[in-house]
N, C-alpha and C positions, 0 to 999 in steps of 0.2 A: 504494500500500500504506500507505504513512503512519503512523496508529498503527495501525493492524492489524498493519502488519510487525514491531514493537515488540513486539506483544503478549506473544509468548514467551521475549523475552529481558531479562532484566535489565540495567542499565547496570552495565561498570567500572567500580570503587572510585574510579578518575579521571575516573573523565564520570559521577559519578551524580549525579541532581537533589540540591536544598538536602531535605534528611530534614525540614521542620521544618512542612510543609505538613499542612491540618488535615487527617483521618480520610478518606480515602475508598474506598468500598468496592469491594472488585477486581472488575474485568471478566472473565469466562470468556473462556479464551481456547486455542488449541491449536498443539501442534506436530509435525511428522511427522519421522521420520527413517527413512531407507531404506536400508537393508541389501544390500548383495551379500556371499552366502557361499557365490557358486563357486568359492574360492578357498581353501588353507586358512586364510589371515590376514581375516576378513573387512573388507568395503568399507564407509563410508557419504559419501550425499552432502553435500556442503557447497557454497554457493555466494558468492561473496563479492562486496562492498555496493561500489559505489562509491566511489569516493574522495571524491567532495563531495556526498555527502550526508551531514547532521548526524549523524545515528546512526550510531556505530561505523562512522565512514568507513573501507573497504577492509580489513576484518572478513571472516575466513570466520565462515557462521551458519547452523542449520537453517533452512525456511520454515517463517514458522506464522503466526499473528495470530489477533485477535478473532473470538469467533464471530457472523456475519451473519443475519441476521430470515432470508434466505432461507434458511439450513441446517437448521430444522428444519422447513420446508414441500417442499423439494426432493423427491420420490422416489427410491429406492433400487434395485439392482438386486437387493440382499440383505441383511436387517435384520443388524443387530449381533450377535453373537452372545451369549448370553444371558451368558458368563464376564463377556465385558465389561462387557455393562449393571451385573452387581454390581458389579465393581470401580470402576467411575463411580458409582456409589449410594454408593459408603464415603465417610467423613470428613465434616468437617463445615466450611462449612455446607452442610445438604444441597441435593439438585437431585431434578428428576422425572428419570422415563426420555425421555420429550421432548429436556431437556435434555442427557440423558448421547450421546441420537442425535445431537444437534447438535455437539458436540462433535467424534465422528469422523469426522462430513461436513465439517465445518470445516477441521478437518486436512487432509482430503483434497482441500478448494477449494483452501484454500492455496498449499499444492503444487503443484499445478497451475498457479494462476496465477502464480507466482513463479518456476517453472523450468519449466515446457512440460513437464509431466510428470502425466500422469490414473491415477488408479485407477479403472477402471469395467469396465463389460459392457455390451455389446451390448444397445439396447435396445427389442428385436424385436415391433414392432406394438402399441407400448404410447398410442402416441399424444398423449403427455405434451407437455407445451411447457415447454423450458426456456430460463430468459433471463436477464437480467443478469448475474450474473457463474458462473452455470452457462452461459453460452452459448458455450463450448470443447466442452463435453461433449453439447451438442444437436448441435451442428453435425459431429459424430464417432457421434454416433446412438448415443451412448454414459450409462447411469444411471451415477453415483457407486455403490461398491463398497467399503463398511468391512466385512463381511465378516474379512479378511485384517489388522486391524489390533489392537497390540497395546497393554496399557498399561504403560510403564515408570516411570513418577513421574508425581507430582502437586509444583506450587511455588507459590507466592504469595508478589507481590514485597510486601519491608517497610511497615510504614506510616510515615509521611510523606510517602510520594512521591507528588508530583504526579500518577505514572500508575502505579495498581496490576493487575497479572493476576494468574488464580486457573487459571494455566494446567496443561494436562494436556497430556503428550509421550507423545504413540505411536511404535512402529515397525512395519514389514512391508517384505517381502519384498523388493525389486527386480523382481523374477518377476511383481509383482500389476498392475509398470506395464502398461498396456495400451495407450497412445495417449501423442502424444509432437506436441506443438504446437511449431513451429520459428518462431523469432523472439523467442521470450520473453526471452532471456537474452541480452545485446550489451552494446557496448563504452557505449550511455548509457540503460542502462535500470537498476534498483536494482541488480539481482544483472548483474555482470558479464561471470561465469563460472560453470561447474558443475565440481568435480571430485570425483570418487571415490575417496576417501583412506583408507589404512589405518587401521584403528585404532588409536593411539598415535602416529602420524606427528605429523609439525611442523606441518602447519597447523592440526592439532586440539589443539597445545599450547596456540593463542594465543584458544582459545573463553574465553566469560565461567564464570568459576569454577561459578556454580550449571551450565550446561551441561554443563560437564566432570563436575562431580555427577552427572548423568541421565546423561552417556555412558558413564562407568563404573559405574553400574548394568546398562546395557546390555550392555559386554563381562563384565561377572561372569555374566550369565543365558546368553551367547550363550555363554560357556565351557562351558557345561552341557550341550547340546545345542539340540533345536527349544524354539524357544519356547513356553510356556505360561499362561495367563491363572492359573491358580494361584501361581505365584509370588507373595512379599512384593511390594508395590507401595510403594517408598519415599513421602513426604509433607514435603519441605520447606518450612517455614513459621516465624515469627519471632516470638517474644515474650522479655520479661523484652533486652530490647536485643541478645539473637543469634540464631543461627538454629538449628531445632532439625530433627531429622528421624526422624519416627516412620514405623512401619507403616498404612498405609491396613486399616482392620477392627480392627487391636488397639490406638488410642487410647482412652483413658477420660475 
């Protein structure tokens, strides 16, 4: 995973790179967060990193990272829903819809490959070949499936930093998993462990603060009820030395 695993996450105020690096321009990048709400306090997952590896050693974290050349060549079992495409169209700077697709395929490789966990459908006499790092989901005879995903924020990490994302977090369902690869997650692979934690609980105290941002966007919407691509779509991003957070569609 390496910097892809990175992607979506900002470093602690105590592990962040030297600010003082020249301009570089952020890399798209995505993150997924998945929801159980059989319950009345709902669930999400989190898995946590290793102890020796450099990034946020033994950190619980969502999956996510950069989006791959393959993500917007991949097929679909079912295009984006059109809510979505706009709210991936808003802000600036802008992206095509190409783009806005690659994004929640991305999310949803992610996922996948960082905790043995697919979003897809059945992918019945389609006769597609998929390989590289879709080959979980050929071998499951299964197409990727954004359909079912939502957008909760957009962030882009500060400038100076060595490694900037222009990352977009999703959520959906628990319910949308459909295929469940075993072995992904052990005691020396990135992610450790998988658990499914309340929200508010103690391991989601000790997420990197923009996180905790996106996560409480998340329980303010899920307070509401089902989800909706109409909602405000917060946009964390940083000028004038802090960080600011507008509406995605009503910036000027």
């Amino acid at each position: 995973m390496s910097d892809a695993a990175q992607a979506a996450r900002e470093e602690k105020p105590e592990e962040k790179e030297p600010d003082h690096h020249p301009y570089y321009r952020p890399k798209d990048a995505a993150t997924l967060i998945l929801v159980d709400r059989s319950r009345a306090v709902p669930k999400v997952l989190v898995g946590r990193r290793h102890d020796k590896v450099v990034f946020m050693p033994g950190k619980f974290v969502f999956p996510g990272g950069r989006v791959d050349k393959s993500d917007n060549r991949v097929p679909v079992a079912a295009p984006i829903p059109g809510a979505l495409e706009e709210n991936l169209l808003k802000g600036s700077p802008k992206i095509t819809s190409s783009r806005a697709r690659s994004l929640a395929v991305a999310a949803i490789r992610e996922a996948c490959e960082e905790t043995g966990l697919c979003l897809g459908r059945k992918a019945e006499g389609s006769g597609t070949k998929l390989d590289g790092p879709w080959q979980p989901f050929a071998e499951a005879g299964l197409l990727p499936d954004p359909s079912g995903l939502f957008l909760i924020a957009r962030a882009i990490t500060p400038p100076g930093r060595v490694r900037r994302f222009d990352t977009r977090f999703f959520t959906a369902d628990a319910s949308a998993i459909t295929h469940r690869i075993e072995g992904v997650v052990h005691a020396d692979a990135e992610l450790v462990e998988l658990v499914w934690v309340e929200i508010g609980s103690k391991p989601l105290a000790d997420l990197h603060p923009m996180t905790k941002n996106v996560l409480g966007e998340l329980e303010r919407r899920l307070a509401t009820g089902p989800l909706r691509h109409d909602a405000a779509v917060p946009f964390f991003h940083f000028y004038g030395g802090r960080m600011h957070r507008d509406v995605l569609g009503e910036m000027k």
